[in-house]
C-alpha positions as a Python dict, from the first residue, in 0.01 Angstrom:
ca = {
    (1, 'X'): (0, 0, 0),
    (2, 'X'): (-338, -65, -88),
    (3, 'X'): (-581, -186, 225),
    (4, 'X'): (-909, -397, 199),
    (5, 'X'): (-1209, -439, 463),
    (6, 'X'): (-1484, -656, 543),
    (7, 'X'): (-1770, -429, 668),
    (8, 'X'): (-2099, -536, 658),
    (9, 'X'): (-2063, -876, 502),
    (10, 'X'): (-1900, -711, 192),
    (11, 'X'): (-1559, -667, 119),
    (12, 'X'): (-1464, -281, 38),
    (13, 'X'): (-1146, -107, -82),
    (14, 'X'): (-890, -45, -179),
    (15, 'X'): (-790, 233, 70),
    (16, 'X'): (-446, 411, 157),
    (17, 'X'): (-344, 416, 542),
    (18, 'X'): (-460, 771, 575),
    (19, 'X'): (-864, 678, 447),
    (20, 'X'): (-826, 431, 682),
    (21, 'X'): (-758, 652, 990),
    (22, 'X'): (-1043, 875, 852),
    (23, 'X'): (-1313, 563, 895),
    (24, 'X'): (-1190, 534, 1235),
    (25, 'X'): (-1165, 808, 1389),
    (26, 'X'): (-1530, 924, 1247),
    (27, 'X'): (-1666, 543, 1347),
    (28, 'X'): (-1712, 424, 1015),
    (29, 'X'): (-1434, 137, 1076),
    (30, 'X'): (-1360, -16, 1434),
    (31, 'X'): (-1034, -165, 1554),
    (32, 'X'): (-1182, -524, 1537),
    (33, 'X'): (-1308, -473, 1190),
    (34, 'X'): (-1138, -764, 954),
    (35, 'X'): (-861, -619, 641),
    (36, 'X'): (-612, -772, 438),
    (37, 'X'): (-340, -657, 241),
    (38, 'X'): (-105, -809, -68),
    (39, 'X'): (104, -1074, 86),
    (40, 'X'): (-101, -1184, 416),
    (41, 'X'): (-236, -1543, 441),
    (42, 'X'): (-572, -1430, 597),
    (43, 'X'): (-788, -1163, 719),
    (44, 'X'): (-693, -1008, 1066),
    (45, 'X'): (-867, -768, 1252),
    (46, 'X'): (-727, -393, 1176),
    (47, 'X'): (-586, -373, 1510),
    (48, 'X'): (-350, -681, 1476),
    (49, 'X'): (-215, -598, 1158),
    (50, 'X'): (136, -526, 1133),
    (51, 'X'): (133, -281, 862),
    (52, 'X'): (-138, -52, 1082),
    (53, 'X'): (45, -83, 1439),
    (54, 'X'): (65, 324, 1423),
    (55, 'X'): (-291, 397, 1381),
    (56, 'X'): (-361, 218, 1772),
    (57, 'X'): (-120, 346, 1985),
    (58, 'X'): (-80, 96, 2287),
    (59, 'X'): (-183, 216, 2618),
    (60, 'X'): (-3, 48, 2873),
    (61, 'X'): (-205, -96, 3233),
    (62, 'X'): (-80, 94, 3524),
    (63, 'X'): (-163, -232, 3717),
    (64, 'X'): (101, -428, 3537),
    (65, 'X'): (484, -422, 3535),
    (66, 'X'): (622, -253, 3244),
    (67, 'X'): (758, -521, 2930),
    (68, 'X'): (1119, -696, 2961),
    (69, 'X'): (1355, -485, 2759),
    (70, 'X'): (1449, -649, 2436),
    (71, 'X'): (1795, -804, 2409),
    (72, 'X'): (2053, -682, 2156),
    (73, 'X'): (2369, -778, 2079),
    (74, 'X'): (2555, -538, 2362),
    (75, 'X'): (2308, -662, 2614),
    (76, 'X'): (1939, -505, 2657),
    (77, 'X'): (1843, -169, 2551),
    (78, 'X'): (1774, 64, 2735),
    (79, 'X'): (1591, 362, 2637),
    (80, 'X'): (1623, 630, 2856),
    (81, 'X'): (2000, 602, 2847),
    (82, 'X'): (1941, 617, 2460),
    (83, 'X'): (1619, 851, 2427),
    (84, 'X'): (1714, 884, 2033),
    (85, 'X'): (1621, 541, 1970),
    (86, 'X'): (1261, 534, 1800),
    (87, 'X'): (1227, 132, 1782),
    (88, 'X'): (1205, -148, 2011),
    (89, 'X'): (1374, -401, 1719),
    (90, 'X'): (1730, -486, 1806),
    (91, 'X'): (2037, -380, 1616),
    (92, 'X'): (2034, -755, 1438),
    (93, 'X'): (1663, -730, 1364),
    (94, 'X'): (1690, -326, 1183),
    (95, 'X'): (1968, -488, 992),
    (96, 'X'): (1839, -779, 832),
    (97, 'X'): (1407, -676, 878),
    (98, 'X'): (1471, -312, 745),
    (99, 'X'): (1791, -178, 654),
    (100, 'X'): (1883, -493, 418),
    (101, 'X'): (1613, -442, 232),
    (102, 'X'): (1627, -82, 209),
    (103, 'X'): (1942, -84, 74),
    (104, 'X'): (1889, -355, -207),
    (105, 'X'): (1552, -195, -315),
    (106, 'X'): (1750, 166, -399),
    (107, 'X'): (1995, -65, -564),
    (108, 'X'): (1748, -165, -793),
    (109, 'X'): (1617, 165, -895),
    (110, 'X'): (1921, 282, -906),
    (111, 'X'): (1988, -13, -1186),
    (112, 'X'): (1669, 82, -1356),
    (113, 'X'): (1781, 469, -1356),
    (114, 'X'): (2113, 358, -1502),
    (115, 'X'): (1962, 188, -1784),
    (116, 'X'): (1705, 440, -1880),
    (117, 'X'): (1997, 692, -1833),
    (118, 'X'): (2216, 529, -2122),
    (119, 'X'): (1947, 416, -2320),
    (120, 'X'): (1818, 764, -2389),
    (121, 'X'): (2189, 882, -2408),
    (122, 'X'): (2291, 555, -2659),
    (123, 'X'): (1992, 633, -2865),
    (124, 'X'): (2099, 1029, -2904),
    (125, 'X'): (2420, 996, -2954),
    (126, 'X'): (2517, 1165, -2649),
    (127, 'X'): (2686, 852, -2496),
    (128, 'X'): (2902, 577, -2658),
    (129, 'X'): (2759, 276, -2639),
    (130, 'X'): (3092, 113, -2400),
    (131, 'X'): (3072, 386, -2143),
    (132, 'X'): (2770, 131, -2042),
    (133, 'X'): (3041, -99, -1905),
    (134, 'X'): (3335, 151, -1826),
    (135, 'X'): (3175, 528, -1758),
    (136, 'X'): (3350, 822, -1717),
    (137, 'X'): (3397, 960, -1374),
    (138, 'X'): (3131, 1245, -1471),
    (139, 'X'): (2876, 959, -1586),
    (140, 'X'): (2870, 795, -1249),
    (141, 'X'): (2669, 1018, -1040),
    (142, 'X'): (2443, 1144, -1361),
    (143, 'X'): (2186, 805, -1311),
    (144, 'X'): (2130, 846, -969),
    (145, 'X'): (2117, 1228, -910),
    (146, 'X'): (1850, 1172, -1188),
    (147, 'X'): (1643, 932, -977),
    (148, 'X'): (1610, 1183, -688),
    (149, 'X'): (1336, 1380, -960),
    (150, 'X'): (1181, 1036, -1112),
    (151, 'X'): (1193, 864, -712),
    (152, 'X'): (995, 1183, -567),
    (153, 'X'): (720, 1184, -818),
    (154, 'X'): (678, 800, -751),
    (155, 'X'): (646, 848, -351),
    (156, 'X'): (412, 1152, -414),
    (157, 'X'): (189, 1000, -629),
    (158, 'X'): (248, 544, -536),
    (159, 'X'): (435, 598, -199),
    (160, 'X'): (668, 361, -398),
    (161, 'X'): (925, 265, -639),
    (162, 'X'): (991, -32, -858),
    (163, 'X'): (1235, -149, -644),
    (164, 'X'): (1062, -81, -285),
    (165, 'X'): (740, -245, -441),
    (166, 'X'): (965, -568, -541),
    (167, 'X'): (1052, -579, -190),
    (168, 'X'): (742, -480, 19),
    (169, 'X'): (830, -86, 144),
    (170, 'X'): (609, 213, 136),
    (171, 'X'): (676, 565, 247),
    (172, 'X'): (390, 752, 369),
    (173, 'X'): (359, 1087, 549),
    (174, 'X'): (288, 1115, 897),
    (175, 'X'): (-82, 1124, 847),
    (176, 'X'): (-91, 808, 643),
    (177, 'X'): (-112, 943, 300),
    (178, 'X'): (201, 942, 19),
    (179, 'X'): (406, 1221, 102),
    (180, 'X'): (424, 1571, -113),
    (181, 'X'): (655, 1626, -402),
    (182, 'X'): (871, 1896, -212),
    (183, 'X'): (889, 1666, 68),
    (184, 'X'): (999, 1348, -135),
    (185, 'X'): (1212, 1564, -360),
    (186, 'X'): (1396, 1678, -26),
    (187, 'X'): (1425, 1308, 103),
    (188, 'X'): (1552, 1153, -204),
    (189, 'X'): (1821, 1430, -231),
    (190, 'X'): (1933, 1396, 126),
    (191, 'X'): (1952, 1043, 50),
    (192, 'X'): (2166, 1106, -249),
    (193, 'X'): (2430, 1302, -66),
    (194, 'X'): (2416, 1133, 255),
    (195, 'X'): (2334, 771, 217),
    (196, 'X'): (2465, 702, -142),
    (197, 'X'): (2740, 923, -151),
    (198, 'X'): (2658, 1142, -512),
    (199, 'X'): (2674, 777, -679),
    (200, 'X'): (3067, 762, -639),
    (201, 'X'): (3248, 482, -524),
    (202, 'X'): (3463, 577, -224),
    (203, 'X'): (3190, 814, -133),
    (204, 'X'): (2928, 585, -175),
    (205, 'X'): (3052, 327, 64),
    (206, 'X'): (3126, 594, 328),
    (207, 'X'): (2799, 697, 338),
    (208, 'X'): (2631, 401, 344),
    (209, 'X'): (2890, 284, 643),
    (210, 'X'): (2776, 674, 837),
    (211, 'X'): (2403, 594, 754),
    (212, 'X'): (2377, 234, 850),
    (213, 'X'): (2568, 323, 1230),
    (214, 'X'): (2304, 603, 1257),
    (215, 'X'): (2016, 392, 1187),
    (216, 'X'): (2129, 121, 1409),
    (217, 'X'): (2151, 347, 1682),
    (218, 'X'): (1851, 500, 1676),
    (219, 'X'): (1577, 330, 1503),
    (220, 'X'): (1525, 555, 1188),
    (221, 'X'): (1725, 739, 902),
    (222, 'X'): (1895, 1067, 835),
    (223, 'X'): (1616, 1135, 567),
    (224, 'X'): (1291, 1017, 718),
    (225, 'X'): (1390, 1202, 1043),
    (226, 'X'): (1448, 1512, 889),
    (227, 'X'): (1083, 1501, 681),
    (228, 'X'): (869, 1311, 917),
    (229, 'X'): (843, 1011, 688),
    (230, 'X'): (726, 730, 773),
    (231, 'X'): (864, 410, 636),
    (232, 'X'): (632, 35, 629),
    (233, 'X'): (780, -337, 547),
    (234, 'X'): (543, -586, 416),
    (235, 'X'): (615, -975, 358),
    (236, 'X'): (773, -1019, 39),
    (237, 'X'): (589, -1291, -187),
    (238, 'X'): (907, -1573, -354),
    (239, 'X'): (785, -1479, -688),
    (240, 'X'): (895, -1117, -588),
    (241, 'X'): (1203, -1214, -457),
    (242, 'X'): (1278, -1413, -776),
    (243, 'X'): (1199, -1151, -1013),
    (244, 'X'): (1453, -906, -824),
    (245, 'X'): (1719, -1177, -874),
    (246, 'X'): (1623, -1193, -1244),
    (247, 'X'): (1697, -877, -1224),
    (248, 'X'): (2034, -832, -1125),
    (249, 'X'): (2124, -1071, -1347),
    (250, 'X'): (1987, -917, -1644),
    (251, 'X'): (2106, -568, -1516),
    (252, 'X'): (2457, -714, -1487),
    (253, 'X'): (2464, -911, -1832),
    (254, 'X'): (2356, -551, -2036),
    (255, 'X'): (2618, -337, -1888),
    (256, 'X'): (2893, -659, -1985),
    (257, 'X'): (2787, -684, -2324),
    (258, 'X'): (2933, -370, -2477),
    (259, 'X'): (3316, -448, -2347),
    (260, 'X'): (3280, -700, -2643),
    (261, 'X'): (3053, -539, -2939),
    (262, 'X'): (3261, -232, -2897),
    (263, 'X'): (3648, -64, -2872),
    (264, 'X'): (3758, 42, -2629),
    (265, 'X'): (3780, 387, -2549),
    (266, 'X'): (4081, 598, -2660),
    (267, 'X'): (4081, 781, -2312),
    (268, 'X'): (4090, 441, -2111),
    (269, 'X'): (4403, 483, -1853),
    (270, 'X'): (4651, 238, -1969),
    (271, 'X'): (4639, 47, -1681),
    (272, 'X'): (4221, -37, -1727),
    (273, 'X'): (4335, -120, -2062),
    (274, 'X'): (4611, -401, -1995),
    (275, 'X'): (4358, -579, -1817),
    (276, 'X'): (4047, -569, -1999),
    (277, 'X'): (4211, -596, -2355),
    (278, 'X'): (4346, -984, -2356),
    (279, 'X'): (3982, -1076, -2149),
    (280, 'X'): (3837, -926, -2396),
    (281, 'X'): (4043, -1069, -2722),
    (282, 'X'): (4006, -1400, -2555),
    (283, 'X'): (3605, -1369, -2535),
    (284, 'X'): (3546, -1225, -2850),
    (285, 'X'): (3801, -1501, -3004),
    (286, 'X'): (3591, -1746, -2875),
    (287, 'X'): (3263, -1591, -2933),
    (288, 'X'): (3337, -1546, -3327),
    (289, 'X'): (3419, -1919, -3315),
    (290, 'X'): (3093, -2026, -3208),
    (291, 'X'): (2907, -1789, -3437),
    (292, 'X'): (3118, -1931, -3764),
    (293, 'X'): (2985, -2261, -3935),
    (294, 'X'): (3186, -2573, -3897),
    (295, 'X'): (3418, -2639, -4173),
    (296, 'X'): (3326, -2890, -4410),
    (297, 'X'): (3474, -3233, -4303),
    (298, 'X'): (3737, -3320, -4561),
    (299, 'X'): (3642, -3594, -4809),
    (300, 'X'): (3775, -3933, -4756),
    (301, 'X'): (4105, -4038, -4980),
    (302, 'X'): (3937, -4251, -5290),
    (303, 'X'): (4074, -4674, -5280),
    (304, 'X'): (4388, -4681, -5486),
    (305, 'X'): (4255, -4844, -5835),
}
């Protein structure tokens, strides 16, 4: 995420988190300095901005009481009887502020791997053009296993991926900066085997059932814990959220298309194939019919002499 300052009158940037910790701890920058970042309405000082709460570390007044513990949905939390949990945001709030979407912004990359994936493989000849809408059990992980090398060159170098960007997330080291290729390599393949289960169905939704009750209960994922990542949430701009819809949709409409441009595979169990077959007869029957002209109207009987 890219940062701007006022300093001076003048506006200056852009700058990562980590140059910003660099201006102040050597005085450059002060907490009360104004910055702004894509998707806030106005400038705020650096100290009340959301995205920068970790670079000023709250010291709490020994005078006053300590806060009211945030409510959840089992009653408040308490932190000492749960010293694993790194976050003061209720189960309710991690779910729909963070983990939601998380989960929809790997989706997306994980559509845009897909397509690359078969495009490169339609365009060789490696892959039949219909495995697009009914892949082999061997083609499901391929995409995503894929990503893991394409997703940690994007956090090393952006500290962000298509789909993260859509949505406003940004994974940074613990000193501010994007974090190393070894590290983001390691990351995205713990999150392939432990959060989206190798790509594979059944596996895939037990994983993301195991990740999502270990996040919820304590603040932060299998994969950031394990590298010290850090993980940010910006507002999301409408025009943003539209475009990922637009998205989906056009994701969804590619891999359909083949099913009916193509036959169907000769290794299709039988049962796959008594369903899609009279879906797809009926479709393309109806598709050819719009395509073909009208017939002539027939001409009208000539008056008996």
């Amino acid at each position: 995420m890219d940062f701007y300052v006022l300093s001076g009158g003048e506006r200056q940037g852009p700058f990562r988190i980590f140059q910003l910790k660099e201006k102040l701890e050597t005085g450059l920058l002060t907490p009360d300095a104004l910055g702004w970042h894509n998707g806030m309405e106005a400038w705020l000082p650096l100290s009340e901005m959301s995205a920068l709460t970790g670079l000023f570390p709250k010291v709490p007044d020994p005078a006053l009481p300590p806060p009211l513990p945030e409510m959840d949905e089992d009653g408040p939390l308490d932190l000492e009887a749960n010293p694993r949990r790194l976050t003061q945001l209720t189960k309710g709030q991690l779910f729909w502020r963070q983990a939601v979407p998380r989960f929809f912004a790997r989706l997306f990359d994980t559509w845009v791997a897909t397509l690359l994936v078969y495009a490169t493989g339609i365009a060789t000849g490696w892959i039949e053009p219909i495995r697009l809408s009914l892949p082999t059990l061997w083609l499901l992980p391929l995409p995503s296993f894929l990503w893991i090398f394409a997703e940690a060159f994007l956090l090393s170098r952006f500290g962000t991926t298509p789909g993260k960007a859509l949505l406003g997330i940004h994974v940074s080291s613990e000193d501010g900066g994007p974090p190393s290729y070894s590290a983001a390599l390691t990351r995205s393949l713990v999150i392939w085997l432990r959060g989206w289960g190798l790509g594979i169905d059944l596996l895939w939704h037990l994983s993301l059932a195991l990740s999502l009750f270990f996040f919820l209960q304590t603040g932060i994922t299998w994969w950031d814990a394990s590298r010290r990542t850090v993980v940010t949430h910006s507002p999301v701009r409408p025009e943003l959220i539209m475009l990922f819809i637009l998205g989906a949709i056009g994701f969804s409409v590619v891999r359909t298309i083949p099913v009916f441009l193509y036959p169907l595979p000769p290794d299709l169990p039988a049962s796959q194939r008594d369903m899609w077959e009279p879906q797809i007869k009926q479709i393309q029957e109806e598709w050819n019919r719009l395509r073909s002209p009208a017939p002539a109207p027939a001409p009208a009987p000539k008056p008996a002499a």
